[in-house]
MIDOSE-1310 file (N, C-alpha, C; in nm, 2 decimals, decimal comma, always signed):
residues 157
xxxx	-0,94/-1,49/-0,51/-0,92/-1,48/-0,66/-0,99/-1,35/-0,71; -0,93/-1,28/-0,77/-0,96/-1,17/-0,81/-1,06/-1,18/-0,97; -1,15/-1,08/-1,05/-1,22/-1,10/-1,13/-1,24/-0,95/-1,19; -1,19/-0,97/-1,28/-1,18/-0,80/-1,36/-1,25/-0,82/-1,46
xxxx	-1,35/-0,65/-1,49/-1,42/-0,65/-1,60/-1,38/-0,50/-1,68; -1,41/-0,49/-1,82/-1,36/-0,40/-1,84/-1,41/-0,27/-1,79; -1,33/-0,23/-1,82/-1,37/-0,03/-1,72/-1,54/+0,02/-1,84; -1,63/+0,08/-1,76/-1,73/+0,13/-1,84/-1,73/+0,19/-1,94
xxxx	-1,59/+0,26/-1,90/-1,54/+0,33/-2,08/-1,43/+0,39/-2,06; -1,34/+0,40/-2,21/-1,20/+0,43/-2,23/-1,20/+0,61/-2,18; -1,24/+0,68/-2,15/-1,22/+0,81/-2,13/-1,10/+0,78/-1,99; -1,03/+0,93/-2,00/-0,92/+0,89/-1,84/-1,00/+0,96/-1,76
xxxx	-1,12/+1,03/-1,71/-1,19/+1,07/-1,63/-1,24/+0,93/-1,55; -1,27/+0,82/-1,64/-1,37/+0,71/-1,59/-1,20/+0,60/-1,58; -1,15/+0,57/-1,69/-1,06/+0,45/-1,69/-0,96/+0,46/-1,55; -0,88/+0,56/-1,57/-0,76/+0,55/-1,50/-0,77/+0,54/-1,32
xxxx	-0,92/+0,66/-1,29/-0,94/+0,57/-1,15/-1,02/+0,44/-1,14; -1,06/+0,42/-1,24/-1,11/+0,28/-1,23/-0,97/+0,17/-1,21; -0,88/+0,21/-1,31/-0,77/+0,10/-1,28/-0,72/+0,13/-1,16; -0,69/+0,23/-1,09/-0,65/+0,25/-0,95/-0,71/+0,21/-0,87
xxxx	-0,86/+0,21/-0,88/-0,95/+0,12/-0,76/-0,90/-0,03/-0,78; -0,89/-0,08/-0,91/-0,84/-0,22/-0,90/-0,74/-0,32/-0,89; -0,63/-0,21/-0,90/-0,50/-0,23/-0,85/-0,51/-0,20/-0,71; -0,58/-0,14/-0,64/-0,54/-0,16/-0,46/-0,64/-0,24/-0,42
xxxx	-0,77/-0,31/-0,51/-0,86/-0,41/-0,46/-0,74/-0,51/-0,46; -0,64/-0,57/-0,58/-0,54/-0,64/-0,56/-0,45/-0,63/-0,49; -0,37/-0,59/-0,43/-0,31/-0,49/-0,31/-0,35/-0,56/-0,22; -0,49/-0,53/-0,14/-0,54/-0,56/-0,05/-0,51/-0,66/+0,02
xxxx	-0,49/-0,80/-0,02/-0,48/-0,92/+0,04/-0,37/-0,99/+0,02; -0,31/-0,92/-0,06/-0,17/-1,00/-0,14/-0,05/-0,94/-0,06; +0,05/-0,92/+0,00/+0,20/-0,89/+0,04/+0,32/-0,89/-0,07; +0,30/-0,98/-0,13/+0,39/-1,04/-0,20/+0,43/-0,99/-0,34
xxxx	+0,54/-0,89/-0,34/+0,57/-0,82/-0,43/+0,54/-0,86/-0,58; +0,62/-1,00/-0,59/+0,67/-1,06/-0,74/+0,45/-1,10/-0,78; +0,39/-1,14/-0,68/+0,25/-1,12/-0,72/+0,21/-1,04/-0,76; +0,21/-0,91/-0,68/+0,13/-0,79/-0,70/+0,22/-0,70/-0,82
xxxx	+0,34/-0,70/-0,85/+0,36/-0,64/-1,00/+0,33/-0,71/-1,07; +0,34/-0,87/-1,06/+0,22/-0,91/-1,20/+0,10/-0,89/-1,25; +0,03/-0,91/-1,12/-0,06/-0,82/-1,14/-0,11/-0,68/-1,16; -0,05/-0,63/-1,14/-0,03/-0,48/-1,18/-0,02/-0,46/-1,32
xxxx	+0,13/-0,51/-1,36/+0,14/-0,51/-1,53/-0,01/-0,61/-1,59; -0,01/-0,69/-1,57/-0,13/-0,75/-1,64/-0,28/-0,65/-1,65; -0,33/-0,60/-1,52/-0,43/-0,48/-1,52/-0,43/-0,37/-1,59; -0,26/-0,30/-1,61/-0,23/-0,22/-1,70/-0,26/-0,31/-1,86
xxxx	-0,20/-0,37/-1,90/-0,20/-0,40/-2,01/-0,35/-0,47/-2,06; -0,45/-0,51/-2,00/-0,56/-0,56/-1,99/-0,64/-0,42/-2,03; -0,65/-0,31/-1,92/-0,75/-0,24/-1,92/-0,74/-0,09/-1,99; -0,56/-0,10/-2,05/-0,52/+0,01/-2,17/-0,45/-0,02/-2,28
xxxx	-0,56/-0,03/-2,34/-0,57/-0,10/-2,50/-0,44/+0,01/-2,57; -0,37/+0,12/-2,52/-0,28/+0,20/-2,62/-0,12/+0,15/-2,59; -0,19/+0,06/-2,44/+0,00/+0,04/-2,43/+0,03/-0,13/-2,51; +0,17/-0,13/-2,55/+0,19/-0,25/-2,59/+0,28/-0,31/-2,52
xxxx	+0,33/-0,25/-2,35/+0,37/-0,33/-2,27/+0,38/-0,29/-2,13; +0,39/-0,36/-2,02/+0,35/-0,29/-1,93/+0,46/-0,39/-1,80; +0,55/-0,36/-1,74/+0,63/-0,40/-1,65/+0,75/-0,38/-1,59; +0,80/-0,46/-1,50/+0,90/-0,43/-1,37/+1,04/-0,49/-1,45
xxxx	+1,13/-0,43/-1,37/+1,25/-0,46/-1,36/+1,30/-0,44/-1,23; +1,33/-0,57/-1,15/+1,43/-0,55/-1,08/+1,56/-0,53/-1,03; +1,62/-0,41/-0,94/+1,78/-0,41/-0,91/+1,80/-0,52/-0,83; +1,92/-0,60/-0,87/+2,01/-0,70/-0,81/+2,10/-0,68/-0,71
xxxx	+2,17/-0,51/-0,73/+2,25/-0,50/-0,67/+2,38/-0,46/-0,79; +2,33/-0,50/-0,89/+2,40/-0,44/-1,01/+2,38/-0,40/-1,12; +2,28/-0,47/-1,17/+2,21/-0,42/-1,29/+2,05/-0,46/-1,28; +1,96/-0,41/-1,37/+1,81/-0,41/-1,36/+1,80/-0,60/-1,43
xxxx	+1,69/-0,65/-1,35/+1,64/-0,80/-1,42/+1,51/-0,79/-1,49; +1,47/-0,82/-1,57/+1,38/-0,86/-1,59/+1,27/-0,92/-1,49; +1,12/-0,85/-1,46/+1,04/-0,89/-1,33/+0,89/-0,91/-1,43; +0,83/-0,92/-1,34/+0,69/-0,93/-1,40/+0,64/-0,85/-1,53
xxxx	+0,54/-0,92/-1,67/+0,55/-0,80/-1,71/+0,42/-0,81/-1,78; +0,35/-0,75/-1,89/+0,25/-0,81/-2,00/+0,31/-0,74/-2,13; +0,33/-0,83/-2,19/+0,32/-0,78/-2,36/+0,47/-0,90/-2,39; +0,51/-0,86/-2,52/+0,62/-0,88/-2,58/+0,73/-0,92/-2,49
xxxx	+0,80/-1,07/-2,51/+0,94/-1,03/-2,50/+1,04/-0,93/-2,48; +1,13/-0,92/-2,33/+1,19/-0,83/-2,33/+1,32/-0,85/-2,30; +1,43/-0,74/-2,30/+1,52/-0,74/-2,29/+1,57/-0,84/-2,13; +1,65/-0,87/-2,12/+1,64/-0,94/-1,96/+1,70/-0,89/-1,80
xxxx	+1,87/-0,81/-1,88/+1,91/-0,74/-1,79/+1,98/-0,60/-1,88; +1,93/-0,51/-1,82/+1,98/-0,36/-1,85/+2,07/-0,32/-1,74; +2,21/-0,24/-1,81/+2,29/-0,17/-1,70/+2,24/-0,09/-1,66; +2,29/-0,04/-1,54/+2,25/+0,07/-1,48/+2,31/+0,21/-1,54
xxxx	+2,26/+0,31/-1,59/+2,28/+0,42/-1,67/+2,31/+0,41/-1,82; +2,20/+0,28/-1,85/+2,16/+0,23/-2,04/+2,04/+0,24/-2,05; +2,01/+0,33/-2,15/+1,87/+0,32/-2,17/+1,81/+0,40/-2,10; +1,67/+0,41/-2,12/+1,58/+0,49/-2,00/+1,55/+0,42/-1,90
xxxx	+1,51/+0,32/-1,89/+1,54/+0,23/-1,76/+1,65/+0,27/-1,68; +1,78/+0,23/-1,78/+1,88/+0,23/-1,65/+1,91/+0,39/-1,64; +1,87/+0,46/-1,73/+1,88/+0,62/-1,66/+1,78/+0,66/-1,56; +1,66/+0,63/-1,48/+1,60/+0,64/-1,46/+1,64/+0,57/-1,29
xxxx	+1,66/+0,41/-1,29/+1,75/+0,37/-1,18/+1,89/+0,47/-1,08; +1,98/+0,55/-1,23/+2,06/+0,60/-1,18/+2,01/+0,70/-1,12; +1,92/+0,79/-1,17/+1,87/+0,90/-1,15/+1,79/+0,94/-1,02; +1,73/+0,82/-0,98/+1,62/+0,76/-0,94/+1,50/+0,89/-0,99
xxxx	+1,47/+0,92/-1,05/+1,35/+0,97/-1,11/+1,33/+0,92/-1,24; +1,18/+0,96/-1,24/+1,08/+0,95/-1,35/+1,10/+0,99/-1,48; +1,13/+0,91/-1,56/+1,16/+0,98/-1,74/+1,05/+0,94/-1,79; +1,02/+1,06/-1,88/+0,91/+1,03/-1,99/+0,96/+1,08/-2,10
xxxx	+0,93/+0,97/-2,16/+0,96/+1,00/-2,32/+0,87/+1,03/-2,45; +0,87/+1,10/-2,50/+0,73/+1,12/-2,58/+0,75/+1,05/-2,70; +0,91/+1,05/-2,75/+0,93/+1,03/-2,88/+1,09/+0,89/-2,85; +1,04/+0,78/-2,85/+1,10/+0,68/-2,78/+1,27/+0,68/-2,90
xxxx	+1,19/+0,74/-3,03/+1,31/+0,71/-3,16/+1,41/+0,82/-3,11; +1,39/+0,93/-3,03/+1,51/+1,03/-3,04/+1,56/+1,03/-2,91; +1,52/+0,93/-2,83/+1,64/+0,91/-2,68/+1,78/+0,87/-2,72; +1,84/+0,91/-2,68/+2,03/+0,86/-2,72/+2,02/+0,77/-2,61
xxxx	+2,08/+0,64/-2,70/+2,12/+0,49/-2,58/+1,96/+0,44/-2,60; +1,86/+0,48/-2,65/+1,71/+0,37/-2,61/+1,75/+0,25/-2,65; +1,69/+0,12/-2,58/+1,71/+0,01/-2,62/+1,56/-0,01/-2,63; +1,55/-0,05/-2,77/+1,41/-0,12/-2,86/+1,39/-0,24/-2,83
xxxx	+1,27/-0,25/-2,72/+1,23/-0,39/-2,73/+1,11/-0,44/-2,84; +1,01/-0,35/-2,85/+0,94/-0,32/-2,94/+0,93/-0,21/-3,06; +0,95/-0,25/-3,19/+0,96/-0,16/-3,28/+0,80/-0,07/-3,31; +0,72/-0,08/-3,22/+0,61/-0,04/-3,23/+0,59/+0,05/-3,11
xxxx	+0,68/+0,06/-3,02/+0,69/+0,16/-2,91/+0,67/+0,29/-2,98; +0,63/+0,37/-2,94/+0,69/+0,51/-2,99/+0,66/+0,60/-2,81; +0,61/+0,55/-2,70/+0,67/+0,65/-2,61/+0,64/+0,59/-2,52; +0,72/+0,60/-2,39/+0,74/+0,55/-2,27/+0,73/+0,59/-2,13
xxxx	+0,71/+0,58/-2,07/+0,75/+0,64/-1,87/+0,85/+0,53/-1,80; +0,95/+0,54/-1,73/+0,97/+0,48/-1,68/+0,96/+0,55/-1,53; +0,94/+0,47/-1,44/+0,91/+0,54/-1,25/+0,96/+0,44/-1,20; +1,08/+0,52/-1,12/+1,17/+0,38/-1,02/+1,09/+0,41/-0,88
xxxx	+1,10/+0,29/-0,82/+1,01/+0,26/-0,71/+1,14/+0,21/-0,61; +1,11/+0,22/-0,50/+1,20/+0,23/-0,37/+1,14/+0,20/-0,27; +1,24/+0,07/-0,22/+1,22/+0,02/-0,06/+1,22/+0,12/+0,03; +1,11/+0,11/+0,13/+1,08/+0,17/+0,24/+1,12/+0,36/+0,21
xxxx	+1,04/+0,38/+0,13/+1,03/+0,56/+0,10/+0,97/+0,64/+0,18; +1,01/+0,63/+0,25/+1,01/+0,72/+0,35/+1,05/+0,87/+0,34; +0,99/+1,00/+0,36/+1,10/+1,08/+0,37/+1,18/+1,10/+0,38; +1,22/+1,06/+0,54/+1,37/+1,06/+0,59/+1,41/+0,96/+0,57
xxxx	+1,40/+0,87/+0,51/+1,53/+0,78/+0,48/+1,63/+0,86/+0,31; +1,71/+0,88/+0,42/+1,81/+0,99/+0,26/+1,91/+0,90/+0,18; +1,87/+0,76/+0,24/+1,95/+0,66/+0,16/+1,87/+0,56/+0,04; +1,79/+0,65/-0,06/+1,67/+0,49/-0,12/+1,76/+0,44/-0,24
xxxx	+1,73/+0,31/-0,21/+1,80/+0,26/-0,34/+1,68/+0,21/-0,45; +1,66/+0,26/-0,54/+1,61/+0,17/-0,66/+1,61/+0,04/-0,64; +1,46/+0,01/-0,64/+1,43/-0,14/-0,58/+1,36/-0,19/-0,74; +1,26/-0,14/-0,79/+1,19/-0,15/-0,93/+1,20/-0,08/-1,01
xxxx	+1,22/-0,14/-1,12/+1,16/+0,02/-1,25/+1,02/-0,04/-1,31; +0,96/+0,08/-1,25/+0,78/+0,02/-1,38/+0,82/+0,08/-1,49; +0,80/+0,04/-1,61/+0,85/+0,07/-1,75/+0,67/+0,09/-1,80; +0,63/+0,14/-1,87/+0,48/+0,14/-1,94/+0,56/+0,20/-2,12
xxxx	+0,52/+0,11/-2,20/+0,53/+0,13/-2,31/+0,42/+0,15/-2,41; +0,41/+0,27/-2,52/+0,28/+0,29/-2,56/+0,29/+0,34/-2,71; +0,24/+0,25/-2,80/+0,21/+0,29/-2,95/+0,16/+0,43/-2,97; +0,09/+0,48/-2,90/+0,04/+0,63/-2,89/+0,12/+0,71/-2,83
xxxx	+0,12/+0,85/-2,89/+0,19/+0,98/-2,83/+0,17/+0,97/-2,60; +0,24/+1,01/-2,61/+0,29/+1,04/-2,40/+0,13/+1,07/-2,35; +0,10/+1,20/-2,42/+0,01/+1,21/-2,36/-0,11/+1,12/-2,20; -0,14/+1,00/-2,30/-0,23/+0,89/-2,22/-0,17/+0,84/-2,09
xxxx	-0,04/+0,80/-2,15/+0,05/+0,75/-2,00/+0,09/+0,89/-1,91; +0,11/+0,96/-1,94/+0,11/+1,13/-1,85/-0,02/+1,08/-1,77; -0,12/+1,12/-1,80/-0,25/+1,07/-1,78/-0,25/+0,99/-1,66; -0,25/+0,86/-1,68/-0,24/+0,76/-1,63/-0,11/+0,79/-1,51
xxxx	+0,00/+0,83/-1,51/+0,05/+0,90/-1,41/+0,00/+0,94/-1,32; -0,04/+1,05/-1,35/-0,13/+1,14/-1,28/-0,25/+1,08/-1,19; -0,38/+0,98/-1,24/-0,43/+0,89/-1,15/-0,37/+0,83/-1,07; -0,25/+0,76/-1,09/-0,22/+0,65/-1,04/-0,13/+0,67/-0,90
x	-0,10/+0,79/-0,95/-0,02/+0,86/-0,80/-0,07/+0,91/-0,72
């Protein structure tokens, strides 16, 4: 059973590797995907008071599902090349959005978003495997300017 306390303080010098140490303390013992992005999104959304949501979407094989998350109600399944999500799937790379109101196609789950990351995640990424398919999209959504989640990027990778 895992036991989280808040980080010593909001700065991203101190926060952001603090949440990375406690996302792979979780890691550690767990295997089990649909666990560990819950907990992941929950850690995010617990220990960064700027986001107002934080979670996965799984591919099916055709479109993104709805996976583990923290915050608000969300959409349940996105096509693939709708949205930043599903541009992001198609793409397989990382979109950041600074200004969530001027993406063409955004789909609003929260009218209090104002900027986003989405990072697709992939089975067995390997270098040489030149075939990855888009297995997750971590979505992080944030009432505050890009900035913090850039940030948070940046540690977490």
């Amino acid at each position: 059973m895992a036991c989280m306390y808040p980080a010593p303080n909001n700065t991203p010098e101190v926060l952001y590797p603090y949440i990375k140490n406690e996302l792979l303390k979780l890691f550690e013992t767990e295997d089990n995907w649909i666990a560990n992005a819950a907990n992941a999104a929950a850690t995010l959304g617990f220990l960064m008071p700027q986001l107002n949501w934080a979670g996965f979407y799984l591919y099916d094989g055709k479109e993104l599902v709805l996976g583990p998350f923290w915050g608000k109600p969300a959409v349940t399944r996105i096509q693939i090349g709708k949205g930043v999500c599903g541009d992001s799937a198609q793409t397989q790379k990382t979109i950041v959005v600074p200004d969530v109101h001027q993406y063409p196609g955004h789909i609003a789950c929260d009218l209090f978003s104002n900027s986003e990351i989405v990072i697709p995640l992939f089975k067995d990424n390997h270098p040489k495997n030149t075939k990855k398919t888009t297995t997750l999209i971590l979505l992080i959504n944030s009432h505050c300017p890009v900035y913090g989640i850039v940030c948070l990027l940046y540690y977490l990778c």
